[in-house]
Every structure is written in structure tokens, then in C-alpha cells.
MARROTOR-869594 format. One record per residue: x, y, z of N, C-alpha, C in turn. Coordinates in steps of 0.001 Angstrom, whole numbers, padded with zeros to 6 digits, always signed. Layout:
REM MARROTOR-869594
XYZXYZXYZ
...
***
This chain:
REM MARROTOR-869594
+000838-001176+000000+000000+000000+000000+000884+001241+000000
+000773+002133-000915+001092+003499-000999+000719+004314+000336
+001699+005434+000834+001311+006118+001862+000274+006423+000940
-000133+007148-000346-001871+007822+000112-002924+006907+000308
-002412+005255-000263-003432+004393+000103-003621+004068+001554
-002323+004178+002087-002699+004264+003849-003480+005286+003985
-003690+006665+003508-003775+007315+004342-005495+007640+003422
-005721+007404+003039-007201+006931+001923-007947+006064+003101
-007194+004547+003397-007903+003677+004130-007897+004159+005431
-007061+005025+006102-007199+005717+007503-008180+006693+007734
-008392+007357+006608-009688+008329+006717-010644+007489+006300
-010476+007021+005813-012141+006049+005678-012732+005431+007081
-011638+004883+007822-011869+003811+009348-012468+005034+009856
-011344+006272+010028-011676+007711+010806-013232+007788+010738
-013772+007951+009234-014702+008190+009045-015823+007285+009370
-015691+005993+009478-016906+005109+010146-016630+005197+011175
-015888+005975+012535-015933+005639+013695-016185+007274+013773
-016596+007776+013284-016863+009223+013594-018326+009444+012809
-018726+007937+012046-019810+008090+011752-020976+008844+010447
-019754+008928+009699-019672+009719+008333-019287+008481+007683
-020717+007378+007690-020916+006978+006763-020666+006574+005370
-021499+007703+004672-021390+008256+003022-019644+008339+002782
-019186+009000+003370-017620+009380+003379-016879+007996+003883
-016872+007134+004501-016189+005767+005094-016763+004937+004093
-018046+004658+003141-018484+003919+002072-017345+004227+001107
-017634+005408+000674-016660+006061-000290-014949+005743-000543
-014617+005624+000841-013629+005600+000890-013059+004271+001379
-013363+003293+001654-013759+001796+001833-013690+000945+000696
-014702+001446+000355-015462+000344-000857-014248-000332-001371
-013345+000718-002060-012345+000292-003038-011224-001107-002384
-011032-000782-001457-009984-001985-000713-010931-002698-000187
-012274-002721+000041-013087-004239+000104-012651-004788-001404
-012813-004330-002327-013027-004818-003471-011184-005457-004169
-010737-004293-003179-009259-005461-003465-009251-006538-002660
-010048-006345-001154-009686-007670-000863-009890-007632+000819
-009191-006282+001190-008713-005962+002331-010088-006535+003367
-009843-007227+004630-010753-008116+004812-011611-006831+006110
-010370-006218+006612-011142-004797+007469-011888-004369+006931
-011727-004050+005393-012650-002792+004299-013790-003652+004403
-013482-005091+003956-014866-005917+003475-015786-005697+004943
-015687-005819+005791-016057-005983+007440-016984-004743+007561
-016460-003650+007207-016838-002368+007622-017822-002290+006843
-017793-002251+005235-018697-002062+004458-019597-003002+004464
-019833-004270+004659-020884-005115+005409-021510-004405+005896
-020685-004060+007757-021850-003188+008276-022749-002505+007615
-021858-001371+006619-022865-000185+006680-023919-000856+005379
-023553-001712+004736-024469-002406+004000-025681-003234+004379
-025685-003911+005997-026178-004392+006519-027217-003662+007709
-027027-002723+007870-027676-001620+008677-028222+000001+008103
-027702-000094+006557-028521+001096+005853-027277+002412+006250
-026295+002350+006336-025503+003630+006921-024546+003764+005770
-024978+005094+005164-024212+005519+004189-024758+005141+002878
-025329+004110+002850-026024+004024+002031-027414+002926+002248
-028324+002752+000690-029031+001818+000755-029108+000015+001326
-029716-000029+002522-029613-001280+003249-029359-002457+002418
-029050-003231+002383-028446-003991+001257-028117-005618+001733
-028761-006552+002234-028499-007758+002709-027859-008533+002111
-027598-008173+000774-027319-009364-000166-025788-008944-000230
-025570-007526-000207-023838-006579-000108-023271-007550+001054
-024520-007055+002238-023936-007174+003350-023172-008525+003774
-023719-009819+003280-023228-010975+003402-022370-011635+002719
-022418-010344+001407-021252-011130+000218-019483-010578+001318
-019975-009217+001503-018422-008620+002367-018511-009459+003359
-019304-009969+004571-018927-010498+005712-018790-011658+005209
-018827-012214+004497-018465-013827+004361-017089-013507+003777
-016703-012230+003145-016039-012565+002402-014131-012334+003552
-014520-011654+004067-013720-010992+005442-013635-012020+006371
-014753-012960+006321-014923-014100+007793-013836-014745+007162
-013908-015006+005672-013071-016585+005248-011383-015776+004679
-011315-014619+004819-010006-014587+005463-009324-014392+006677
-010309-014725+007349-010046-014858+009396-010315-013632+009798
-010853-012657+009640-010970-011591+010440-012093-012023+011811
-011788-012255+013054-012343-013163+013978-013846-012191+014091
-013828-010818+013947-015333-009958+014447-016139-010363+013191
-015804-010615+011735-016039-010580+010492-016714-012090+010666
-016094-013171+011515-016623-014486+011806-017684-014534+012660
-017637-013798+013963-018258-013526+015117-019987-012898+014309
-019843-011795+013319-020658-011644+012670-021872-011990+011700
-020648-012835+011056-021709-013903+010092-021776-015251+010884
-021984-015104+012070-022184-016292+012939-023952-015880+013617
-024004-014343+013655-024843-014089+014064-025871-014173+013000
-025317-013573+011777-026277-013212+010496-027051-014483+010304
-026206-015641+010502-026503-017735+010061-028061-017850+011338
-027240-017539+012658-027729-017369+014025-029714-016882+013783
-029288-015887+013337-031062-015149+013496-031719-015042+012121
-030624-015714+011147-031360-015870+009754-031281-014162+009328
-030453-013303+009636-030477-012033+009038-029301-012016+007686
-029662-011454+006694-029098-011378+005278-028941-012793+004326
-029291-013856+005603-028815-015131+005055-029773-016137+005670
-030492-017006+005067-031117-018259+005586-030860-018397+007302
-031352-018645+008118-031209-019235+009274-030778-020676+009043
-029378-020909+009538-028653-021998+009756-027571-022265+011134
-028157-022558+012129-027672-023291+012889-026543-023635+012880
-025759-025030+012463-024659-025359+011954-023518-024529+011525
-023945-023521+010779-023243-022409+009799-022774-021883+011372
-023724-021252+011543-023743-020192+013006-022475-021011+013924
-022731-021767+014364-021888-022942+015102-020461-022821+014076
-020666-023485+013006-019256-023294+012645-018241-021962+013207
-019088-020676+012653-018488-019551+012375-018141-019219+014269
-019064-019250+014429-019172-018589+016184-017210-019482+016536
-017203-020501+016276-016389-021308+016763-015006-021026+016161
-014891-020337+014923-013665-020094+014306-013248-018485+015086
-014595-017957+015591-014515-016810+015924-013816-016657+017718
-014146-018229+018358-013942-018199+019438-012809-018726+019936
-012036-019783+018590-010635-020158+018280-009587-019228+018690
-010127-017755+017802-009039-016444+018261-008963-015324+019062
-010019-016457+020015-010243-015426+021321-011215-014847+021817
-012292-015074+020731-013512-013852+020893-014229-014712+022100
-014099-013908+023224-015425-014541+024083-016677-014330+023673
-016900-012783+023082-018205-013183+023066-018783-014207+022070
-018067-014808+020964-018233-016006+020249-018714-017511+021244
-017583-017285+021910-017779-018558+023468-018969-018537+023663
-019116-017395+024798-020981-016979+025089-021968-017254+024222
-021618-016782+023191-023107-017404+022583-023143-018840+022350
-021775-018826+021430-021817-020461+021499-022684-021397+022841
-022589-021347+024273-022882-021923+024985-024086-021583+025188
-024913-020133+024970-026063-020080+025129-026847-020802+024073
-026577-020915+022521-026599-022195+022155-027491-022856+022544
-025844-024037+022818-025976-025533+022987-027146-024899+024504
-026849-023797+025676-027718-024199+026677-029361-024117+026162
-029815-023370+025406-031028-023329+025044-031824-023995+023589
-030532-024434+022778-031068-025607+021846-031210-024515+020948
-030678-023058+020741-030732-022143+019564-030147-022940+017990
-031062-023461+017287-030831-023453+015862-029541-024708+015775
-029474-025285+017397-028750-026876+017271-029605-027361+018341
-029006-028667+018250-029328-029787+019341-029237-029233+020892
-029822-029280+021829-029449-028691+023213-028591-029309+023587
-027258-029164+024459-025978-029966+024985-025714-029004+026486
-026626-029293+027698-025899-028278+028527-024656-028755+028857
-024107-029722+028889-022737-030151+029250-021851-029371+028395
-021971-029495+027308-021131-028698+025900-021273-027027+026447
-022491-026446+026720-022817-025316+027375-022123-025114+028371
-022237-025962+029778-021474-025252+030916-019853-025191+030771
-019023-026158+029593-017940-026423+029060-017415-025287+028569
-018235-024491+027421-018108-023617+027089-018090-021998+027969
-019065-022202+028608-019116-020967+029439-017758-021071+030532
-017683-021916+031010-016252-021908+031898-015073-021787+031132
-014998-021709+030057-013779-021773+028986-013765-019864+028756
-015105-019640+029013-015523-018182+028334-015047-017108+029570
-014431-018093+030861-014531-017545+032119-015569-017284+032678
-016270-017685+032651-017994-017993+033911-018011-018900+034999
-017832-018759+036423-017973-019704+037097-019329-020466+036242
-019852-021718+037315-020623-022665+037264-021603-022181+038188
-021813-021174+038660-022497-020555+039913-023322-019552+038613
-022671-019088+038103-023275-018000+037315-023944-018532+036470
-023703-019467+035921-024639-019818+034659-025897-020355+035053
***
């Protein structure tokens, strides 16, 4: 990357965390489309929630899948949820489970957590509270808390 391409993709982040949208689309888009798995992540969002531009489910899942399957762990954590509640994408269980789990591989607790709320409530898999309280103590939860 060229310093102005750093500094292109730095005002763009600037700009979705300051919430200028239209301006972080703009300036995004282009390194989703090379590849960059942050760009793809971000522009999901705003594709997936209507910010910056027209709401877009079908954008939104092509970038987060496309960001998950080069490991970006929030980009996994994400389309774990999207599988999870059937948002942009079919409700799939399994999927959800997969992803939650690649997401919780690199740390993400809150991937853990759900994972175990899950298996504890039979969300979109088989119920497993054993697999559940396994998980939640892995997530750091006593056995008192859950």
C-alpha cells in the first residue's frame, strides 16, 4: 500500500468511527473490493444496517463472508450471528456454530458466550448443557453464574 493508500484507508476507518458513513463507504469500498478483509467488514456493516447508504443484505453478506473466510475473527463472530437469526442469510444453525467457533478459536469470548447459550437453550442446534457449561467456563464464567 502506498502512503496515500494508507492514508485513503485511515480516513475512511476515521470516518466510520466518527460516523460519516457516506464518506467511510466512499472511501472503503475500493480496498473491500481489493480484498482488504477490514474494508470488506466495515462495508458489510454499513451495508447491513442502511448507513451511508441503501440497506443492502445481499452486499452485506457477500463482504462479511467474504472478510470471515479470510479470518478476520469480528467478520466471523458476525456472520455467525447473520446464520444465528437468519439475518441477510437463511437461518442456519450449523453455519452459526461453525463460524461462532472459528470466531472463538481467536479469542472472541463473546463467540464462546453465545456459542454456549446455544448448545444451553437448543438455539438453531441440538441442546448440549454439558457442551454449554464447558463452554461458558472456557468463556470464564464460574458454574455458579450460569
Amino acid at each position: 500500500m502506498s502512503e496515500q493508500d494508507d492514508m485513503n484507508f485511515s480516513s475512511g476507518v476515521a470516518a466510520f468511527e466518527a460516523k460519516n458513513f457516506s464518506q467511510a463507504m466512499q472511501l472503503l469500498n475500493p480496498y473491500a473490493e481489493e480484498g482488504d478483509a477490514e474494508a470488506q467488514f466495515r462495508v458489510a456493516i454499513m451495508h447491513q444496517n442502511g448507513l451511508g447508504v441503501v440497506a443492502n443484505p445481499m452486499a452485506a453478506y457477500k463482504w462479511m463472508k467474504a472478510s470471515a473466510e479470510q479470518g478476520l475473527a469480528m467478520a466471523q463472530h458476525s456472520l455467525g450471528f447473520m446464520y444465528m437469526e437468519g439475518e441477510c442469510v437463511d437461518q442456519n444453525g450449523e453455519k452459526a456454530v461453525e463460524w461462532f467457533t472459528k470466531a472463538a478459536d481467536q479469542g472472541l469470548v463473546g463467540s464462546l458466550t453465545t456459542l454456549a447459550m446455544m448448545y444451553e437453550e437448543g438455539k438453531g442446534i441440538e441442546r448440549d448443557p454439558e457442551k454449554a457449561r464447558e463452554l461458558y467456563k472456557k468463556a470464564g464464567f464460574d458454574q455458579e453464574e450460569v
